[in-house]
N, C-alpha and C positions, 0 to 999 in steps of 0.2 A: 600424422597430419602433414599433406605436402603445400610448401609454400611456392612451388614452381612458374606458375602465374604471378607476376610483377601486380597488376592492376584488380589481384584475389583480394576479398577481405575475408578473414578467418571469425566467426564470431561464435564466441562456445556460451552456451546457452541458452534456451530456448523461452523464457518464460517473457515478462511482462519489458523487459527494459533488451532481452536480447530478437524480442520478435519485433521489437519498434526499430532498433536500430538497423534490423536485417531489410525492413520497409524502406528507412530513410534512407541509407548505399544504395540501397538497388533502384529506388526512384532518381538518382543521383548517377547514375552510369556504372555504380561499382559491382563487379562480377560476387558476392555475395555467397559463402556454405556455409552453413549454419548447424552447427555440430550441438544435437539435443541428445544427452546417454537413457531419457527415457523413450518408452517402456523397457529396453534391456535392461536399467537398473534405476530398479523403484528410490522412494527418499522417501521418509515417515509420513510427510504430512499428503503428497502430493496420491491421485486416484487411477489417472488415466494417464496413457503416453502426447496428449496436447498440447501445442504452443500456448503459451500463456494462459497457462491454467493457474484459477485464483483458488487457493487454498485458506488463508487467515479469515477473511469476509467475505463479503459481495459487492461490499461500497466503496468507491468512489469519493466518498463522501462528500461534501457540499457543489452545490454546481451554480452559486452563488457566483458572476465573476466581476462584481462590482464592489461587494464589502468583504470576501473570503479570498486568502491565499490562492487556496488550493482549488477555488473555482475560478479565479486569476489563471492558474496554471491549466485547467482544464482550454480556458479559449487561446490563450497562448497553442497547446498541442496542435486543436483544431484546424487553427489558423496555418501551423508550419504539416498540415495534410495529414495527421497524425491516423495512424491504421488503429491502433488501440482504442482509442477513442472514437471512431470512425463507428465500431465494432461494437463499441459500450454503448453510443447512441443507438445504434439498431437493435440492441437485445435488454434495451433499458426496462427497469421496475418500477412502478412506483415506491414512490420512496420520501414524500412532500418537498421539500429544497435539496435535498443529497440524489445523489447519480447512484445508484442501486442496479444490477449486474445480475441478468441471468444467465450465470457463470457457465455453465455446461457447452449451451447452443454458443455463448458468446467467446468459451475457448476454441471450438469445434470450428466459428466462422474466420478467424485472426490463422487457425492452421490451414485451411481450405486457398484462404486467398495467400498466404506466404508460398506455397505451393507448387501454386499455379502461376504465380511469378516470374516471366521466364529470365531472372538476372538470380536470381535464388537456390541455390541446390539443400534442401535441408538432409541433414550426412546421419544416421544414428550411430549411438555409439559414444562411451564417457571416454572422454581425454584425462590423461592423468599428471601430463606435464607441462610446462610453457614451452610454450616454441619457442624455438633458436633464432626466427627469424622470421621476416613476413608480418603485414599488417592483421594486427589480430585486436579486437574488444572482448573482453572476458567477462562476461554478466551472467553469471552462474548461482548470482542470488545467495541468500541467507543458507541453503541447504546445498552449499556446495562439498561438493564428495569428497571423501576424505585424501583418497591420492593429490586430486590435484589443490586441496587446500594444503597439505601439508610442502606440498612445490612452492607456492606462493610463501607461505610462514619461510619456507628456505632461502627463498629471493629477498623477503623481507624484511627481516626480522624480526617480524612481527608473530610473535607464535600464543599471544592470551587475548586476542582483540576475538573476542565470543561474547554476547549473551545468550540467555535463553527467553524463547519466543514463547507465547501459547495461544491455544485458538479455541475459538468459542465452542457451543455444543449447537444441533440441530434439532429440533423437533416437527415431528408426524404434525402438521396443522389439523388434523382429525382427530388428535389427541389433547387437543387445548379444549378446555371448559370455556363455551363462549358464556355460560350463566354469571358466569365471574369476570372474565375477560371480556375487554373490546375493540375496536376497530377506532384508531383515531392517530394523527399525527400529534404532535407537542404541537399547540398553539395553532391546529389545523392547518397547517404550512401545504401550500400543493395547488396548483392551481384547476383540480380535478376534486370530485367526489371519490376518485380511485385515489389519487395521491393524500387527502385528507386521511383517508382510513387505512396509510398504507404499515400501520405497525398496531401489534395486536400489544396491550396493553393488560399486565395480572398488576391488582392494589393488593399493598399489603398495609397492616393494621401495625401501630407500634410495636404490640408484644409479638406478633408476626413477624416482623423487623428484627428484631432484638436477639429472636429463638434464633431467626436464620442467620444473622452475625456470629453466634454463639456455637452453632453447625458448620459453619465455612471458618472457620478459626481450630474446630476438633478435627475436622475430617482428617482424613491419610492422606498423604502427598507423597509423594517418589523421593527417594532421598538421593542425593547429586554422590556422582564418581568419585574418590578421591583424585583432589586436585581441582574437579569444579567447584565454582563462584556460582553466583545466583544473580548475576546482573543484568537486570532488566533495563526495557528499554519504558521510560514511562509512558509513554502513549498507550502500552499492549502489557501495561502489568496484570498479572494474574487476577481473580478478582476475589482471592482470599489474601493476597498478599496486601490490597490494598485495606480489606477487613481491619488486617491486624496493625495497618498502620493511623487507626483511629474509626471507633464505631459509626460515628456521622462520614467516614471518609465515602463511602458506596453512598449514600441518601444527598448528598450533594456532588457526585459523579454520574454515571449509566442508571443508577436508582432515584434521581432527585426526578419528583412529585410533581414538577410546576406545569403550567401549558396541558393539562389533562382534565376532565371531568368525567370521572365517569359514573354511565348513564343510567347503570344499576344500582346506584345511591349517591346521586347529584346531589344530596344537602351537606354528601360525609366527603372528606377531603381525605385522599390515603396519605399516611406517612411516607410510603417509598412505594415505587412502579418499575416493575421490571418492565422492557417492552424488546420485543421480538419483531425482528423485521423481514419481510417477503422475502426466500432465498432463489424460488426460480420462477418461470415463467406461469404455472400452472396454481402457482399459491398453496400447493400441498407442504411446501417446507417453510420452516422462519430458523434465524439465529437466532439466539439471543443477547442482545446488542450490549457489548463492551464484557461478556461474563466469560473472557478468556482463562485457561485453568491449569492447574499444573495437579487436581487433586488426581485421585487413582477414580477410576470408571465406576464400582462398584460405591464409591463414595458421592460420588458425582449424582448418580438418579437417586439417590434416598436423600441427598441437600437439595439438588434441584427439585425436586417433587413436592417440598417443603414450599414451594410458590401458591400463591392460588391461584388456580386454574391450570394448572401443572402437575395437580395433585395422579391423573394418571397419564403423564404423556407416556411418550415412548421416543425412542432418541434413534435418530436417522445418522448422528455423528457423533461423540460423546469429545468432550473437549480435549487436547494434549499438551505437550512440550514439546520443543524440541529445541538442538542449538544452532543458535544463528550467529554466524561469523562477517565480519566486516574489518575492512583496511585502516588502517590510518590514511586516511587520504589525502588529510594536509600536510604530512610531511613527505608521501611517498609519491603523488602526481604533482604534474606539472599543468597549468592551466588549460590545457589543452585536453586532459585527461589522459595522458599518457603517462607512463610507468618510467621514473626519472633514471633507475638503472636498465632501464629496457624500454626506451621510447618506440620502440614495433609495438607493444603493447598498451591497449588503452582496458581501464577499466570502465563497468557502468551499471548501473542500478542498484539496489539494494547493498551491495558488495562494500559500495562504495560509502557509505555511513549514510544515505537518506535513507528514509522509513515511508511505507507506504506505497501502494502499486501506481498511481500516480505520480508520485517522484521519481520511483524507480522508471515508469517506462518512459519518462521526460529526462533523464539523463542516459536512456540509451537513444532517445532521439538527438540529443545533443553527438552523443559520439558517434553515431552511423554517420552523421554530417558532419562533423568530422574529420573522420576517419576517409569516408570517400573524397574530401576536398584534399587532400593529403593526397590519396592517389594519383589526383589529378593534377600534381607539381602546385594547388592551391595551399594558403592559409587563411583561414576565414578569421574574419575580425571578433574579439574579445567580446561575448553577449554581455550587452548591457546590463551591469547589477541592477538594475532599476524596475527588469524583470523578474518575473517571478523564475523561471528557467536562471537569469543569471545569478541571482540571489540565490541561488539554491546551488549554481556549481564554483561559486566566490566562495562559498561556506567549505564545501568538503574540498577544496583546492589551496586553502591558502584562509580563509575569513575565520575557520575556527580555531578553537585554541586546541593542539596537537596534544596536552598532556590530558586532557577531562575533554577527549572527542566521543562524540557519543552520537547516535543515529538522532537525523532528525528529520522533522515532516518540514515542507514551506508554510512561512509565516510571514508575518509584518513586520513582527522582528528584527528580520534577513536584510526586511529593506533600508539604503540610505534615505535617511527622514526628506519630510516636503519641507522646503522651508517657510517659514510666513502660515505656519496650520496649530490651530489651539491641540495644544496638548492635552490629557484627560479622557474620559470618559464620554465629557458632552461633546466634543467634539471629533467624535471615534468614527460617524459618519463620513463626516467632511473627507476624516483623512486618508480614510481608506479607499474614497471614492476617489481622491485625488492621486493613491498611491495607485491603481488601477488604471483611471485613465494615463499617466503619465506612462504605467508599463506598457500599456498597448500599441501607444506612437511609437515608443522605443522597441518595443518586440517588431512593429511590423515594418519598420525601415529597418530591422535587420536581417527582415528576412527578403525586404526589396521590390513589399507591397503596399500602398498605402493602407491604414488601421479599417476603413469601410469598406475595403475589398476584402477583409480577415473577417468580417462579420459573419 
């Protein structure tokens, strides 16, 4: 990898946080090669050789950006031009209040337009060591390769910072019993008759319940390497792991009952609802929402199957594991995002301890900006924590605590409180409304528009 070019930005890979930042430099004047080692070298989870190709889900989840984090941070991207997003709105699902992703057409259109870029050279080919020098971002995500993680563990010190990830299963929507199943959002959310019906919904009966707890508690599961842990991250725990951490723990998670009626026995309330949601454009595929797995395959369709209306699907993806590695980022970067024994070095996305492809590719829009301000003899001023962007790069920079750092999605959490706002529940509205509008002034005079030009 040559660093020969002064005003080069090096950004090694390609997926949701290394396609955003390779957007934000190059809209920003910085000469941009974007070094992606797929197709030459596959990684467990991933299908194709395309830029930000979504593997875990399809969602986005909430697009709420007046009471939700992370719908907070969806009009933040927008607002700073964001291609990801740009990209998810054109290839959007229904999906009732959550941003749902017809993943395939919407990786295919984020590689097309990086491309065609003319500040952009995308390079193939895995890098397996850090540069000696030269402005580089390294956003190589949870499945980064084993060479060049083991360079970073070297630089590091860091050589146990791993969990294990897992990803849901897919099913044949020609495969679902709609005699049992139906078409309906939780609490009809959507402001469409598409969006209403945009998750197919299987009831199940207590002893139904009970048999299928008793099934994802027996199944087989892969047993870990010696020397592997099993540390999850809780947002994407497995969904036998969470089984056996309390019968009711699934029936008040991804299986809780509420906000549903369904139409083929409206007098009877189920116990727990599996629900499946639209995976691409055509409707032929759904996930199955939050039932990430680590069992073994052949285990996986005789539990799953145990669903009603499931009884004979067929599975387009059967769920997996895999390991996903991340930094200490509070003790290793510098607020800037740069690598404190190696400031040519910036990290970003996933890598960096957020969770989620929305975090991730909001913290590689932070470093392509950056990263080219730098280029350009700038430093840009310190993103207001009051943001959902700042609150989210305050946390993996310095806000968390470095010995129990652990991945995390953006919250309310994150934020510094409003002052003068009831605390509680009943007034969970107010606060949230107030923590939103106050992020959006502050997002949008940092970015040096006023807030109703970011609309």
């Amino acid at each position: 990898m040559s660093h020969t070019q002064s005003h080069t930005l090096h950004i090694i890979g390609g997926g949701m946080a290394g396609s955003e930042a390779a957007w934000q430099a190059a809209n920003a004047g910085a000469r941009v090669i974007l070094h992606e080692m797929r197709p030459e070298v596959g990684t467990f989870a991933h299908r194709t050789g395309s830029l930000a190709e979504m593997v875990c889900s399809n969602s986005f989840r909430s697009d709420d950006d007046e009471q939700n984090a992370v719908g907070l941070l969806h009009w933040e991207m927008r607002a700073a031009g964001s291609l990801i997003m740009e990209m998810a709105d054109r290839h959007r699902l229904p999906a009732g209040g959550a941003l749902a992703v017809d993943r395939d057409p919407f990786a295919e259109a984020v590689t097309a337009r990086l491309h065609a870029h003319p500040n952009i050279t995308v390079q193939p080919g895995e890098i397996t060591a850090l540069p000696e020098d030269g402005a580089t971002i390294i956003a190589t995500g949870p499945l980064t390769s084993g060479a060049l993680a083991e360079a970073i563990a070297a630089e590091t010190g860091q050589d146990s910072l791993a969990f294990f990830d897992a990803i849901a299963p897919i099913v044949y929507a020609e495969t679902i019993d709609m005699s049992v199943a139906w078409e309906q959002s939780r609490y009809d959310k959507g402001d469409t008759l598409e969006e209403q019906r945009a998750y197919i919904n299987c009831p199940m009966t207590r002893d139904e319940y009970e048999a299928f707890i008793d099934a994802l508690i027996a199944a087989e599961k892969p047993e870990f390497k010696p020397g592997e842990t099993a540390g999850y991250f809780d947002g994407c725990l497995p969904i036998e792991v969470m089984a056996e951490r309390g019968r009711e723990t699934l029936r008040h998670g991804p299986m809780k009952p509420v906000g549903l009626t369904n139409p083929h026995q409206p007098d009877v309330k189920p116990w727990a609802v599996v629900q499946l949601r639209r995976d691409n454009a055509l409707g032929t595929l759904y996930n199955i929402v939050g039932f990430q797995t680590k069992m073994k395959y052949g285990a996986q369709t005789d539990v799953f199957r145990m669903i009603p209306g499931l009884q004979d699907a067929s599975f387009a993806r059967l769920g997996g594991i895999h390991r996903n590695t991340f930094i200490n980022s509070p003790t290793l970067l510098d607020d800037q995002m740069r690598l404190r024994s190696r400031p040519h070095i910036r990290f970003a996305g996933q890598i960096t301890g957020v969770e989620g492809y929305v975090e991730s590719a909001a913290m590689g829009l932070l470093a392509g900006r950056l990263a080219a301000a730098e280029l350009r003899g700038d430093t840009l001023p310190p993103v207001p924590q009051v943001t959902a962007m700042g609150a989210l790069i305050h946390h993996i920079t310095g806000g968390a605590e470095a010995k129990t750092f652990q991945p995390m999605n953006v919250n309310f959490g994150l934020f510094p409180p409003v002052e003068g706002l009831k605390a509680g529940r009943r007034g969970r509205k107010d606060r949230y409304k107030a923590y939103t509008d106050r992020a959006k002034a502050a997002w949008s005079d940092w970015l040096g528009r006023p807030a109703a030009a970011a609309e």
